[in-house]
C-alpha positions in Angstrom: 25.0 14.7 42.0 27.8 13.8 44.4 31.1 14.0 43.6 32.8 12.6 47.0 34.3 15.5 47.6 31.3 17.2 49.1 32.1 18.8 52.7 29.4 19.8 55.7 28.6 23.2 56.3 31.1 22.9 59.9 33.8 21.0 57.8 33.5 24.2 54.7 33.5 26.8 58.1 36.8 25.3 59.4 38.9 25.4 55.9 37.3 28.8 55.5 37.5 30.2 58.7 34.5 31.8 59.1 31.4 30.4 61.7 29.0 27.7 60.2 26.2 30.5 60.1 28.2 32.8 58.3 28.5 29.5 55.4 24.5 28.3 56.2 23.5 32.6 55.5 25.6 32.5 51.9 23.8 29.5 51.1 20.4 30.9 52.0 21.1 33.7 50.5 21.8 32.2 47.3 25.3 33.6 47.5 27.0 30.0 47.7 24.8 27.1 46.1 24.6 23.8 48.2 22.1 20.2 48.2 21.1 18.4 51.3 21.9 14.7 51.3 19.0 12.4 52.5 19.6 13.5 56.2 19.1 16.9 55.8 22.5 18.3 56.3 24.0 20.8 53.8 26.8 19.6 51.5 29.2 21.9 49.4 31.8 21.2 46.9 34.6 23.0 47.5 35.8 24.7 44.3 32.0 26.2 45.0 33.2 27.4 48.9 36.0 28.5 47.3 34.6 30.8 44.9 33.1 32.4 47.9 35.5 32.1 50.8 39.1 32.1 50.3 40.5 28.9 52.2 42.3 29.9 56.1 46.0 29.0 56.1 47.3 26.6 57.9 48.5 27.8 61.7 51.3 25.9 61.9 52.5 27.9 58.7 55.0 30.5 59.4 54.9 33.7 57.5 57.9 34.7 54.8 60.2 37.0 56.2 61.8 40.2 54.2 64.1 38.9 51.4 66.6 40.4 53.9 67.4 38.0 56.9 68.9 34.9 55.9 66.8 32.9 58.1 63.7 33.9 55.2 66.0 33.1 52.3 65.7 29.7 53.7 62.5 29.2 54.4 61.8 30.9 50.8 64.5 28.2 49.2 62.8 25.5 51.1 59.1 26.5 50.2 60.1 27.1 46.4 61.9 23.1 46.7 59.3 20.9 48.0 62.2 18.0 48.0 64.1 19.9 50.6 61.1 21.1 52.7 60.1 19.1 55.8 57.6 21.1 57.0 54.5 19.8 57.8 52.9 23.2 57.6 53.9 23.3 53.7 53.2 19.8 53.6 49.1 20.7 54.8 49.2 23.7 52.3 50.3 21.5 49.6 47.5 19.2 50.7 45.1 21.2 51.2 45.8 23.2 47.4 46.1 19.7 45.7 42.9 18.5 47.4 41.2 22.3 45.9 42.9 22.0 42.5 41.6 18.1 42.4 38.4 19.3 43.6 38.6 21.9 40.8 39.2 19.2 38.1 36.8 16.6 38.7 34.0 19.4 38.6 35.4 20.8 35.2 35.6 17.3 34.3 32.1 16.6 35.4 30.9 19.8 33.7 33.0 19.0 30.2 30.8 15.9 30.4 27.2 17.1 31.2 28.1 19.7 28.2 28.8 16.6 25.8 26.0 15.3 26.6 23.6 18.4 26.3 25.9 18.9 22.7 24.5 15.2 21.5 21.1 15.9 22.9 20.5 18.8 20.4 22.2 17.0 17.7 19.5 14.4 18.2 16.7 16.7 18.4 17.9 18.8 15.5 17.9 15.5 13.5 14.6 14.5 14.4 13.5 17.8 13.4 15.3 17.8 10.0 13.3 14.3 9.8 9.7 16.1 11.1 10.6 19.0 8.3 11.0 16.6 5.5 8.2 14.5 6.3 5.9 17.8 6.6 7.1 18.7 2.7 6.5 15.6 1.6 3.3 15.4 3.0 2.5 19.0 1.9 3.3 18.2 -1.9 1.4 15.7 -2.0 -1.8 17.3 -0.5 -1.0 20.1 -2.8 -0.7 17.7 -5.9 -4.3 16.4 -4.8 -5.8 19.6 -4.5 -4.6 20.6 -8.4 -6.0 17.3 -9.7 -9.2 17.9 -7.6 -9.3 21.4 -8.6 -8.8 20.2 -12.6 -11.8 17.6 -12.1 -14.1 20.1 -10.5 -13.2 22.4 -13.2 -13.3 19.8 -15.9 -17.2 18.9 -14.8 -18.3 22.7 -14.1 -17.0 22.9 -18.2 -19.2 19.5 -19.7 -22.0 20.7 -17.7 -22.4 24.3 -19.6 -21.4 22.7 -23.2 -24.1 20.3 -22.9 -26.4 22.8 -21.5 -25.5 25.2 -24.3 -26.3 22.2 -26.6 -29.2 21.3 -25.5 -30.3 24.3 -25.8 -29.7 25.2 -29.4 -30.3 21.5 -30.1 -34.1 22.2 -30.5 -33.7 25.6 -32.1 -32.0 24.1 -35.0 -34.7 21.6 -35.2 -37.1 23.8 -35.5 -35.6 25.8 -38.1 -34.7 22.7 -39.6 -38.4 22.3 -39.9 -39.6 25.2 -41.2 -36.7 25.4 -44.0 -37.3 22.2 -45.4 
């Protein structure tokens, strides 16, 4: 899945800092995931290079000065007021957070999606489940109503067969008796 914002192994080394091998060793390491596009060539997004590497500063950026001199109370007022500041070394910092923190979103956004999704997936598979369950009950009750009345019929027959045996039986006896009384 691309999300546009995908940069090259050299392109994640220069806003890092570190050497393309270093970034091509986390990945095969396992330490910083990546895909390959259909070329070949590695592609990271960069809230993921992030997590890893923290992001180079700009050069052009000059570093704040003790609160003391009044030449860093400046630069401090003008870094805290982006209306006032002109410098295009804040200006690439600012660019370069915004572009991370949009970065940031659209993955959380992507992965707020893919977790609705997965969310409605089970839903549907726990109804069909509920469906399956039901239908198995059903199904059960009425096997196990079928095997009662079965069980009642065999039982019913096994029964006439020994009272008509039995009667047969003393059906001739009683004749005979019959005889000799009379």
């Amino acid at each position: 899945m691309r999300t546009g914002t995908a940069l090259s192994a050299s392109g994640a080394a220069r806003l890092t800092g570190v050497d393309k091998s270093t970034i091509t060793r986390a990945v095969k390491d396992g330490k910083l995931s990546a895909r390959k596009d259909e070329s070949g060539r590695l592609l990271i997004e960069p809230a993921e290079l992030f997590r890893v590497f923290d992001p180079v500063p700009e050069p052009d950026a000059e570093p704040v000065r003790s609160e003391g001199s009044a030449s860093s109370r400046t630069t401090l007022d003008d870094a805290s007021n982006p209306l006032k500041s002109n410098d295009a070394s804040t200006d690439a910092a600012s660019d370069a957070h915004r572009f991370r923190f949009e970065a940031v979103q659209r993955e959380l956004e992507e992965a707020r999606r893919e977790r609705d999704k997965e969310r409605e997936e089970r839903e549907r598979e726990r109804q069909t489940a509920r469906e399956t369950i039901t239908d198995l009950r059903k199904r059960l009750d009425a096997s196990e109503e079928e095997r009662r009345k079965k069980d009642a019929q065999v039982t019913h027959l096994l029964t006439d067969q020994r009272d008509k045996a039995e009667k047969a039986a003393e059906g001739p006896r009683r004749r005979w008796w019959w005889r000799r009384a009379g």
